[in-house]
N, CA, C and O atoms as CSV, one atom per row, in Angstrom:
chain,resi,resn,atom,element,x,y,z
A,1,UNK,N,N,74.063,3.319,-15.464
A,1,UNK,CA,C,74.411,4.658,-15.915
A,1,UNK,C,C,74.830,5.474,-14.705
A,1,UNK,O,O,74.736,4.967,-13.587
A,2,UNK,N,N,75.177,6.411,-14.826
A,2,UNK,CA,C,75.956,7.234,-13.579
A,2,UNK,C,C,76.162,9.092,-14.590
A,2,UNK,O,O,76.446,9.417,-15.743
A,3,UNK,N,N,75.833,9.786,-13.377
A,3,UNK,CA,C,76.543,11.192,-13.603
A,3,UNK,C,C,77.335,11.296,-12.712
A,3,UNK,O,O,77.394,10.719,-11.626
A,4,UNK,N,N,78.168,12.288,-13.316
A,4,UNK,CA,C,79.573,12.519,-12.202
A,4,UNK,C,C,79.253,13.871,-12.386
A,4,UNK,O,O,78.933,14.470,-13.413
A,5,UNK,N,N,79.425,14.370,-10.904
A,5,UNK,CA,C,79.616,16.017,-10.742
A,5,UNK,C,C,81.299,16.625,-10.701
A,5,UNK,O,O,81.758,17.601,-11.296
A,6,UNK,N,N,81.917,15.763,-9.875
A,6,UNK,CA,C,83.249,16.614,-9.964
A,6,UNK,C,C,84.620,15.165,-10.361
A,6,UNK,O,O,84.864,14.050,-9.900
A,7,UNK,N,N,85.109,15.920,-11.292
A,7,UNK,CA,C,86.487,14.604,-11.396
A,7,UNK,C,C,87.671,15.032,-10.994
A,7,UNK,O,O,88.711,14.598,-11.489
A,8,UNK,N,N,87.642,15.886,-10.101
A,8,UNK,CA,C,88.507,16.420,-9.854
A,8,UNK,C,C,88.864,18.220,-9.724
A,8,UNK,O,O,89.654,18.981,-9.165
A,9,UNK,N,N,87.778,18.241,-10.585
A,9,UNK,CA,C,87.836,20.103,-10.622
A,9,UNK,C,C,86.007,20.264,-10.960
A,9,UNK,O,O,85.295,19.366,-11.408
A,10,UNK,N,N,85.594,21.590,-10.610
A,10,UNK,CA,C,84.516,21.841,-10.454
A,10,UNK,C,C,84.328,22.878,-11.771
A,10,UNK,O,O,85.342,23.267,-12.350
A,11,UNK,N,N,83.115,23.271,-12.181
A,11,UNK,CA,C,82.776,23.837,-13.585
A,11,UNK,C,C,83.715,24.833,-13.678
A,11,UNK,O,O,84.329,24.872,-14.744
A,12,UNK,N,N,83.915,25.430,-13.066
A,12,UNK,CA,C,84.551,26.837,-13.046
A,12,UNK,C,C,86.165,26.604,-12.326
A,12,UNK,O,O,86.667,27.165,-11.352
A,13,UNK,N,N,86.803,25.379,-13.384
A,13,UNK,CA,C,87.863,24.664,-13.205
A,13,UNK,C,C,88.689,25.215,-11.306
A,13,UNK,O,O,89.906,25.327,-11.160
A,14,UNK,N,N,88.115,25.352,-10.655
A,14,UNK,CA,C,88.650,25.095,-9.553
A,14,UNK,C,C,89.618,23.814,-9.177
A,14,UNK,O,O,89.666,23.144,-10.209
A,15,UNK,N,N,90.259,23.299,-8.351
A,15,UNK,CA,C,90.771,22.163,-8.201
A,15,UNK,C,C,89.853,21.745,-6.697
A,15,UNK,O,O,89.724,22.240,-5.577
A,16,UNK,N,N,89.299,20.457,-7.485
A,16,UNK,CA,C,88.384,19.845,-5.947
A,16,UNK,C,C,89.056,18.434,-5.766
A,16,UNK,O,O,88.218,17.552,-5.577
A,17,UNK,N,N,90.576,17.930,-5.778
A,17,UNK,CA,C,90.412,16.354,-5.936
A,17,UNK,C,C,89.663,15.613,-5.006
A,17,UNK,O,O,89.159,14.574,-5.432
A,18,UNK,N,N,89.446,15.972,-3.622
A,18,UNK,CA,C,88.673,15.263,-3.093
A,18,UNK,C,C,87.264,14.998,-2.884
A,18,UNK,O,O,86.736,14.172,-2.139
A,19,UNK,N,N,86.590,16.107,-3.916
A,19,UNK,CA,C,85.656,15.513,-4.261
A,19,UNK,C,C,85.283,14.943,-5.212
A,19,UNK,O,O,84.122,14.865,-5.612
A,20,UNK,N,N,86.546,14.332,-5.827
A,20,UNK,CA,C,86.259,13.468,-7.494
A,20,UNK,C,C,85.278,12.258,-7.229
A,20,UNK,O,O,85.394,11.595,-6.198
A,21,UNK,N,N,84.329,11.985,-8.156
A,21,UNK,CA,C,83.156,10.810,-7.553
A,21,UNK,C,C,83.599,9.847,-8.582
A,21,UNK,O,O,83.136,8.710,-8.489
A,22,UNK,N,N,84.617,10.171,-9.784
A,22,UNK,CA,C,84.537,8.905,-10.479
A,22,UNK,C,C,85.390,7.432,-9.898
A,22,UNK,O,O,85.762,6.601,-10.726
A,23,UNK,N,N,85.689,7.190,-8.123
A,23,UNK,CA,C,85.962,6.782,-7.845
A,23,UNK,C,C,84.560,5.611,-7.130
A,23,UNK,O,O,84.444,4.394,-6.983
A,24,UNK,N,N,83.858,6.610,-6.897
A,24,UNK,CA,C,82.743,6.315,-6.256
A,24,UNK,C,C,81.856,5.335,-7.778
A,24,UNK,O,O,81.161,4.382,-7.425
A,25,UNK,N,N,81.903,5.501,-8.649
A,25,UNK,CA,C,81.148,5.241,-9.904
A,25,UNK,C,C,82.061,3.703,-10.261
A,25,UNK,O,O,81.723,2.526,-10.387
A,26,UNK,N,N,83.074,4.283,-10.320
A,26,UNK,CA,C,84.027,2.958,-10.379
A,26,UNK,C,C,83.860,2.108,-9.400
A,26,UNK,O,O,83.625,0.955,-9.759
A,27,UNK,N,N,83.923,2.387,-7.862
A,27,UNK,CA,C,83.768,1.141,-6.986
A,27,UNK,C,C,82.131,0.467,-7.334
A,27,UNK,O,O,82.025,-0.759,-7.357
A,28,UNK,N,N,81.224,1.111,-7.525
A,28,UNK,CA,C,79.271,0.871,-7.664
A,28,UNK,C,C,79.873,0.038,-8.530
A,28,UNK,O,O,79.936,-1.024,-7.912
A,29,UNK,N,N,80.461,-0.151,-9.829
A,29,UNK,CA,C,80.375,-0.541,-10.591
A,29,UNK,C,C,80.621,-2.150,-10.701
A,29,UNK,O,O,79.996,-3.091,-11.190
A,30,UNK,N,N,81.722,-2.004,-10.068
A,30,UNK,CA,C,82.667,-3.327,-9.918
A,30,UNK,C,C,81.748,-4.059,-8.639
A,30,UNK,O,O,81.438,-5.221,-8.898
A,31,UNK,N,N,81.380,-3.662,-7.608
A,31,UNK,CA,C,80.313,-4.325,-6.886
A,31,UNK,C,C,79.269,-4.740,-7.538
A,31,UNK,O,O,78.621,-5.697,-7.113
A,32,UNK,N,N,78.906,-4.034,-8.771
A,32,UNK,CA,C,77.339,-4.489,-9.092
A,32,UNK,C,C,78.028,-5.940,-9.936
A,32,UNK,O,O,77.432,-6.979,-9.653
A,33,UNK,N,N,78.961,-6.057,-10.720
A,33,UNK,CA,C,79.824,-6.987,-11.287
A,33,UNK,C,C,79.720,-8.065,-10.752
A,33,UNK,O,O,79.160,-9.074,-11.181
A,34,UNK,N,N,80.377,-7.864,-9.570
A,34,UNK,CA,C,80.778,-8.770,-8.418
A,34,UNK,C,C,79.639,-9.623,-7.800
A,34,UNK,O,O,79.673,-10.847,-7.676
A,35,UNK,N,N,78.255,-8.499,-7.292
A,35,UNK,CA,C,77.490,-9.145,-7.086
A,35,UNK,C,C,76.094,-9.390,-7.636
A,35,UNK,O,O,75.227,-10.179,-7.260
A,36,UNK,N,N,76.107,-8.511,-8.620
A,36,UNK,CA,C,74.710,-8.534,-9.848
A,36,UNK,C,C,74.004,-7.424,-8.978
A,36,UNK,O,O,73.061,-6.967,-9.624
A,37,UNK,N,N,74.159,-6.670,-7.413
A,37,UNK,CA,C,72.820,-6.044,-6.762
A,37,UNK,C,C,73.662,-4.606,-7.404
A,37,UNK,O,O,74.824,-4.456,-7.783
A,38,UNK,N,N,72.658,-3.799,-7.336
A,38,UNK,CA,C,73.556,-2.160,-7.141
A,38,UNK,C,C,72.671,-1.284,-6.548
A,38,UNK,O,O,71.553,-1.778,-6.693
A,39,UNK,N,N,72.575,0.036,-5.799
A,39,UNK,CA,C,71.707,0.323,-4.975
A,39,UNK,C,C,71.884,1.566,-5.945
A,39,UNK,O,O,72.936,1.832,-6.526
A,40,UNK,N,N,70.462,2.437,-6.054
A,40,UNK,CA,C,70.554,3.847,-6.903
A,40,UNK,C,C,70.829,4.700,-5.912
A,40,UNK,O,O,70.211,4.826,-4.855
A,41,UNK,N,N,71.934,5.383,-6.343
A,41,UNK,CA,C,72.625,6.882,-5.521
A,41,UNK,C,C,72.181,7.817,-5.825
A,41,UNK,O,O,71.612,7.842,-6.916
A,42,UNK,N,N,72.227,8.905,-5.084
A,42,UNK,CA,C,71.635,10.352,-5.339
A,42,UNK,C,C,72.817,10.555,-4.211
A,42,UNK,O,O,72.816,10.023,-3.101
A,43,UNK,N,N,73.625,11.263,-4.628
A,43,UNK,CA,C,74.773,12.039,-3.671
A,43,UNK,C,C,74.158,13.981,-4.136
A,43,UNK,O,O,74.546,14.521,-5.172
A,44,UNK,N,N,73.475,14.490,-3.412
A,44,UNK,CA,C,73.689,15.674,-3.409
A,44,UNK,C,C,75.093,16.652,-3.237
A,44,UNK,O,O,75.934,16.577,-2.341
A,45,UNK,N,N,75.068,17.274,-4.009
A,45,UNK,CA,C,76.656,17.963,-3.906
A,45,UNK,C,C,77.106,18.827,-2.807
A,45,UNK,O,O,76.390,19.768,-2.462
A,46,UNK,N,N,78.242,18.592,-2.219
A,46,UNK,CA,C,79.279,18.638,-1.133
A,46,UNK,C,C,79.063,19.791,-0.618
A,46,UNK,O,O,78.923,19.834,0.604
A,47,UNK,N,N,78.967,21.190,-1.498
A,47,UNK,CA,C,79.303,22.437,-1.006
A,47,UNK,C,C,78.010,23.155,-2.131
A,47,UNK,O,O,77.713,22.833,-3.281
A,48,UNK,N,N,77.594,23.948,-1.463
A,48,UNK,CA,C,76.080,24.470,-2.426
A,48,UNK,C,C,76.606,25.589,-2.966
A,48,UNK,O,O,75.959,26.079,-3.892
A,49,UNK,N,N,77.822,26.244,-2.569
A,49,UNK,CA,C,78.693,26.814,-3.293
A,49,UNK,C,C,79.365,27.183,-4.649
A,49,UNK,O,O,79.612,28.126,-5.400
A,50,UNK,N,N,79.548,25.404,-4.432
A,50,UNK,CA,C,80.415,24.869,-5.740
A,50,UNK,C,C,79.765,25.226,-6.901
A,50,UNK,O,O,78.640,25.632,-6.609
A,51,UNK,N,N,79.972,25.256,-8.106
A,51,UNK,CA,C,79.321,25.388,-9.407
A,51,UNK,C,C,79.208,24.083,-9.953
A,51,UNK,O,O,80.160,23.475,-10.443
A,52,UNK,N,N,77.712,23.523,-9.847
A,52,UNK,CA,C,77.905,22.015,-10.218
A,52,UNK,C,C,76.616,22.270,-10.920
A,52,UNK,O,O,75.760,23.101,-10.614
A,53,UNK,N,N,76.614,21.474,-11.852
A,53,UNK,CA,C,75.343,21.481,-12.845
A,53,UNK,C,C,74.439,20.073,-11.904
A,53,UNK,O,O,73.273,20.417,-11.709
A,54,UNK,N,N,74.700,18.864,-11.413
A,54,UNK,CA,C,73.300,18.142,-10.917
A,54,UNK,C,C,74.389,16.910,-9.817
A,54,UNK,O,O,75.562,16.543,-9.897
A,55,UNK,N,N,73.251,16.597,-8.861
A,55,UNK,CA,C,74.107,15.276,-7.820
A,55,UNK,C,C,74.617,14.306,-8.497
A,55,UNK,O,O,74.089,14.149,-9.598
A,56,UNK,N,N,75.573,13.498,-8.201
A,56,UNK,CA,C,76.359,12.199,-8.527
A,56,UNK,C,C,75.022,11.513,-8.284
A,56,UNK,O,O,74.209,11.721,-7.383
A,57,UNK,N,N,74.974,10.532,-9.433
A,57,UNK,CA,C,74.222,9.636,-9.424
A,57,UNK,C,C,74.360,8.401,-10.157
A,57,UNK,O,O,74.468,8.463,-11.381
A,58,UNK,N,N,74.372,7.226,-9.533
A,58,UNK,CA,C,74.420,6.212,-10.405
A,58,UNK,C,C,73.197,5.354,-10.229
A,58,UNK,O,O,72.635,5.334,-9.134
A,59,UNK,N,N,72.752,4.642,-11.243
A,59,UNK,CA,C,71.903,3.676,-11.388
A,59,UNK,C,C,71.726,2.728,-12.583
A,59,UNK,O,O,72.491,2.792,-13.545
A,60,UNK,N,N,70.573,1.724,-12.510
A,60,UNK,CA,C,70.812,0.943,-13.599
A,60,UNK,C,C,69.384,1.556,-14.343
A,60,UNK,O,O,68.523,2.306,-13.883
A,61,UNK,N,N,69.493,0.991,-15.517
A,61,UNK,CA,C,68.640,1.064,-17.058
A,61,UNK,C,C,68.853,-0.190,-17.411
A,61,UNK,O,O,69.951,-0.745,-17.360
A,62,UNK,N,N,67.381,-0.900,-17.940
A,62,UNK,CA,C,66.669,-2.047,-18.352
A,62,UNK,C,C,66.980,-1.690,-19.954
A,62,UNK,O,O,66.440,-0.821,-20.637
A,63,UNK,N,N,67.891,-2.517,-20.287
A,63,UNK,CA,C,68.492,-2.180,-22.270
A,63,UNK,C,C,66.879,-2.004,-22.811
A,63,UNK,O,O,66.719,-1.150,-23.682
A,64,UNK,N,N,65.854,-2.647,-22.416
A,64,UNK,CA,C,63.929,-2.308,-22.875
A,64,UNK,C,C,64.018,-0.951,-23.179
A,64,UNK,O,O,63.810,-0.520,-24.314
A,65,UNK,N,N,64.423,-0.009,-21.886
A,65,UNK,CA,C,63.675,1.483,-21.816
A,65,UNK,C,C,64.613,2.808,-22.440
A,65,UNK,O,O,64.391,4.018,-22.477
A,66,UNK,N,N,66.154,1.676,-23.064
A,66,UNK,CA,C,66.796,2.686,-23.751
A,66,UNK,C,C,65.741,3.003,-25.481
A,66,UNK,O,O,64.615,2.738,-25.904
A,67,UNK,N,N,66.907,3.657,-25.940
A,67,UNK,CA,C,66.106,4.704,-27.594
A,67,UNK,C,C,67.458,5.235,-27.688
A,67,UNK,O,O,68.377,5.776,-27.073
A,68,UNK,N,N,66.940,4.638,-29.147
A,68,UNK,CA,C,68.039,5.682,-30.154
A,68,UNK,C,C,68.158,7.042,-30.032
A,68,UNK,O,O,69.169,7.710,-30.248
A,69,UNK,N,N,66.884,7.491,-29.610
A,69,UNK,CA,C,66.850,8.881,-30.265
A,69,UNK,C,C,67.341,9.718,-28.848
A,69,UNK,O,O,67.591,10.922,-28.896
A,70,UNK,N,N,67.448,8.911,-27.563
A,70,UNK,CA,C,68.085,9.244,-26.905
A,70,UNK,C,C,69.074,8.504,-25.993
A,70,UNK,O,O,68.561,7.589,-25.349
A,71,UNK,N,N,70.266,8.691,-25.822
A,71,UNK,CA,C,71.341,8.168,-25.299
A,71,UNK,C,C,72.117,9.021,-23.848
A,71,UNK,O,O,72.866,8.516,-23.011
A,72,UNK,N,N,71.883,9.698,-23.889
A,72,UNK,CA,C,72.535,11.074,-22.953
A,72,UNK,C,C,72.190,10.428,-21.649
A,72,UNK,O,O,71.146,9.806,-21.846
A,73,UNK,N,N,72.709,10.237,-19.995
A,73,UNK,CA,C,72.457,10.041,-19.214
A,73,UNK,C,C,70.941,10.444,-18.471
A,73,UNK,O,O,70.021,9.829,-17.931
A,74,UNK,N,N,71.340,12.101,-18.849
A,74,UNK,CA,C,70.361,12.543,-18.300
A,74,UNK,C,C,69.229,12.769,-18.346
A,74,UNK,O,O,68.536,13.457,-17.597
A,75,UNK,N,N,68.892,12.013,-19.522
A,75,UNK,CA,C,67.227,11.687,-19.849
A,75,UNK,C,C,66.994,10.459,-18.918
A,75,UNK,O,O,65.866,10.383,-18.429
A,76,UNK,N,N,67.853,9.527,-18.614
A,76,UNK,CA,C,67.649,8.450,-17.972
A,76,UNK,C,C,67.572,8.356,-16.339
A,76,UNK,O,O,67.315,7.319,-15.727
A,77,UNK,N,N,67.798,9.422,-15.844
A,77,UNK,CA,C,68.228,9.998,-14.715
A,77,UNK,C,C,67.197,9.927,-13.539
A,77,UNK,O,O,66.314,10.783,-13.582
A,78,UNK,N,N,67.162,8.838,-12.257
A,78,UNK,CA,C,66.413,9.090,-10.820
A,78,UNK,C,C,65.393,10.066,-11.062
A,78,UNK,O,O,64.190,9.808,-11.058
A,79,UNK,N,N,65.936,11.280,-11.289
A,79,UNK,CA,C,65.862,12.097,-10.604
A,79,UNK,C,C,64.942,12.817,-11.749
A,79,UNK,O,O,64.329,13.742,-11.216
A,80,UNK,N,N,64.656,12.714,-13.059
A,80,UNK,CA,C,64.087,13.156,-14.068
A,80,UNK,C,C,62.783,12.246,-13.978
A,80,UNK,O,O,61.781,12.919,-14.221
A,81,UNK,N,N,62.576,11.248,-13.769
A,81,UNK,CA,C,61.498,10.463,-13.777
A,81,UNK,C,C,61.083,10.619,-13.113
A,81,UNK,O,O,59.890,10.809,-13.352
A,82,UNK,N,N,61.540,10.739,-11.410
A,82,UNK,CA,C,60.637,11.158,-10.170
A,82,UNK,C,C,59.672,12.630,-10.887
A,82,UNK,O,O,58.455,12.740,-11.032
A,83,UNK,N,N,60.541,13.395,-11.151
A,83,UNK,CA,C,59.932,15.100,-11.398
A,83,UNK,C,C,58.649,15.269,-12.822
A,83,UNK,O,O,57.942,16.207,-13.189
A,84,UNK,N,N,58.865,13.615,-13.386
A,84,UNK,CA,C,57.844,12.830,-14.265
A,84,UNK,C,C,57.167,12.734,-13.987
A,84,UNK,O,O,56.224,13.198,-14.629
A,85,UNK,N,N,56.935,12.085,-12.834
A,85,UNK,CA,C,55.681,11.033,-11.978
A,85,UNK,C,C,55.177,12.100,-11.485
A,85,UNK,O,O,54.058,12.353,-11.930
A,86,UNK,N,N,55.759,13.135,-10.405
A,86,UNK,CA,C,54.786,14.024,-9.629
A,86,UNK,C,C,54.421,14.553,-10.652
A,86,UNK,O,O,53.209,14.446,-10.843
A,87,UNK,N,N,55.072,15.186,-11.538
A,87,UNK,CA,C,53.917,16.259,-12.746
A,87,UNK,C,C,51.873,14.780,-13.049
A,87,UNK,O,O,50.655,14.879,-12.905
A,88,UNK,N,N,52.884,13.741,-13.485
A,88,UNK,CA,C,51.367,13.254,-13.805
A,88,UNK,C,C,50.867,13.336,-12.739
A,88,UNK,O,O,49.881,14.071,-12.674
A,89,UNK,N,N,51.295,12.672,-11.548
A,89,UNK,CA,C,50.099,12.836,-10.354
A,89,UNK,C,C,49.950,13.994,-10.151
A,89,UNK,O,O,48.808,14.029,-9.693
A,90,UNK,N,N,50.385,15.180,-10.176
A,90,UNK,CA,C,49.714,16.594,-9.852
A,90,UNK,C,C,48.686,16.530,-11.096
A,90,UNK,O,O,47.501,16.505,-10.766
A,91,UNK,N,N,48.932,16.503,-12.299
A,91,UNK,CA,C,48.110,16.235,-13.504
A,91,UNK,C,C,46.493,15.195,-13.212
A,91,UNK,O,O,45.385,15.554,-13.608
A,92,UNK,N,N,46.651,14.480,-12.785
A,92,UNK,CA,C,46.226,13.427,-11.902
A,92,UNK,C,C,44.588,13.637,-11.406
A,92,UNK,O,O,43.386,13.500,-11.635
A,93,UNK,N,N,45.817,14.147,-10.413
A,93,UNK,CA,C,44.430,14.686,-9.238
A,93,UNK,C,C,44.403,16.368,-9.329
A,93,UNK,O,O,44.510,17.062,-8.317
A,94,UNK,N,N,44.297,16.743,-10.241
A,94,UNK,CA,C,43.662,18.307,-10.651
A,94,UNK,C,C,44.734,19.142,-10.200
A,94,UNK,O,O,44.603,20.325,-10.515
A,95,UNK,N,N,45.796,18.834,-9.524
A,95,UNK,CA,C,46.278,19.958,-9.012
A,95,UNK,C,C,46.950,21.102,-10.068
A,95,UNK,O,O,46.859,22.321,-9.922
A,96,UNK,N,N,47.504,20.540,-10.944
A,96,UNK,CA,C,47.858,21.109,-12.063
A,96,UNK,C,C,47.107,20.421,-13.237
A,96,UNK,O,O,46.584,19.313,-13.348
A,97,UNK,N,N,47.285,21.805,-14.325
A,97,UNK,CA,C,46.773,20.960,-15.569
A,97,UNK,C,C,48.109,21.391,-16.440
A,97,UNK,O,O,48.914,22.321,-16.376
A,98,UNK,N,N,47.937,20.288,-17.250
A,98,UNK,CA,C,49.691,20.670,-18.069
A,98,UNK,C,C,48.990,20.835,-19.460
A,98,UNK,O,O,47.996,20.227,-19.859
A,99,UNK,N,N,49.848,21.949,-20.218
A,99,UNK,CA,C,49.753,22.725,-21.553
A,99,UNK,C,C,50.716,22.450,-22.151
A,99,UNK,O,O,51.875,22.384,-21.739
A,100,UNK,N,N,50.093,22.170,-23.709
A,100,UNK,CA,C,51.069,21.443,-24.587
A,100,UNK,C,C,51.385,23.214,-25.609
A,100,UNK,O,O,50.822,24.298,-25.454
A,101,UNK,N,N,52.415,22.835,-26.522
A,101,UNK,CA,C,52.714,24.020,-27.103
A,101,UNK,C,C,51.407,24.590,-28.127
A,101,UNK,O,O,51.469,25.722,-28.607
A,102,UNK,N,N,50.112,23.581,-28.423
A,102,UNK,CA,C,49.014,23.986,-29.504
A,102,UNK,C,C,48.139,24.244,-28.611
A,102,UNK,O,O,46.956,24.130,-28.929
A,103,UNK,N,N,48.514,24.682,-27.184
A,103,UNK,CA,C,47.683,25.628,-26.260
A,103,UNK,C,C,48.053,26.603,-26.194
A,103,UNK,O,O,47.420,27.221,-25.338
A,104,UNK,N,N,49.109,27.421,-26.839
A,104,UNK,CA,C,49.200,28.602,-26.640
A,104,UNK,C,C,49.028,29.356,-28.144
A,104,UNK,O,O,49.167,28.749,-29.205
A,105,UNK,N,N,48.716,30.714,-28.043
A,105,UNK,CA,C,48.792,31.047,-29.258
A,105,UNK,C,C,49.860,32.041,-30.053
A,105,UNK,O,O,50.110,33.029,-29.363
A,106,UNK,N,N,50.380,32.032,-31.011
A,106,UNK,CA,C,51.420,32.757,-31.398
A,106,UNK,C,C,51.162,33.808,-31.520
A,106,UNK,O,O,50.105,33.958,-32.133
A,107,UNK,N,N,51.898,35.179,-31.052
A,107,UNK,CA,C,51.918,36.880,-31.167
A,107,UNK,C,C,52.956,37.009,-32.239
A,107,UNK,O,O,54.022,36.442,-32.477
A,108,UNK,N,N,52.175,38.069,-32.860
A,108,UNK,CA,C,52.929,38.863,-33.667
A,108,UNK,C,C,53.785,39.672,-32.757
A,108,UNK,O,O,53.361,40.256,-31.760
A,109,UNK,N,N,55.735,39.665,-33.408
A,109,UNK,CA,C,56.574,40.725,-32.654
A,109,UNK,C,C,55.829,41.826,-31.973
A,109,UNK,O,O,54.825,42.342,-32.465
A,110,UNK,N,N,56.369,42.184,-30.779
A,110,UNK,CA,C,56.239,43.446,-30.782
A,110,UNK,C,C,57.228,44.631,-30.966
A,110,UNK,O,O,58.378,44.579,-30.529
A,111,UNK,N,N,56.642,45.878,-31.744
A,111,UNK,CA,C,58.143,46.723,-32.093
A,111,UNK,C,C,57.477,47.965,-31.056
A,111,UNK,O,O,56.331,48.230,-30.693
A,112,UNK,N,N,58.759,48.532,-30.805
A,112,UNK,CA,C,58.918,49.749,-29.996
A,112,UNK,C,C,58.203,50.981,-31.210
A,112,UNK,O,O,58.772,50.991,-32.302
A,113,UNK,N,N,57.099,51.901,-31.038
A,113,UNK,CA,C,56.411,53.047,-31.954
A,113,UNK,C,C,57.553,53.921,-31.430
A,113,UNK,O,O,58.291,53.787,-30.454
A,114,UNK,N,N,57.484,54.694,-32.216
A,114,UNK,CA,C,58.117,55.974,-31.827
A,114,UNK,C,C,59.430,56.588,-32.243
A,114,UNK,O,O,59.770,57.681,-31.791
């Protein structure tokens, strides 16, 4: 699987061709082909500037840990599972405790008197 940040133009249709990565996604690809290895990328983006929603990333997924109910890259994503793992280990070892939504309790609106 792979995200691409820029193909050529950036969110806010700028023109970036040289930072198009679906070149970069295409070569990973054909190497992993070629040689069955592929290494997981995390390219942080070029200019912190730019308007980019998340880093180029490619990696593989075990057909096991896909789901129907989700398909979208970015559930599958480096970088979502790492931010997985530390929540449990902060969860873990006490540092945090995590709250599910039947820990909080629902308020009635509030309206402006007057």
């Amino acid at each position: 699987m792979s995200i691409s940040n820029n193909i050529g133009h950036d969110n806010a249709l700028k023109d970036t061709p040289e930072r198009n990565n679906l070149n970069d996604i295409l070569n990973t690809y054909l190497e992993w082909k070629r040689t069955g290895k592929l290494t997981v990328t995390i390219k942080d983006n070029q200019d912190p500037l730019e308007n980019l929603e998340s880093p180029e990333q490619i990696w593989l997924v075990s057909p096991k840990s896909l789901t129907s109910e989700r398909i979208d890259s970015f559930f599958y994503a480096p970088e979502l599972h790492k931010v997985w793992a530390d929540i449990e280990n902060m969860t873990a070892s006490g540092e945090i405790e995590l709250k599910t939504g039947k820990d909080f309790t629902l308020r009635e609106k509030i309206i402006k008197s007057g």
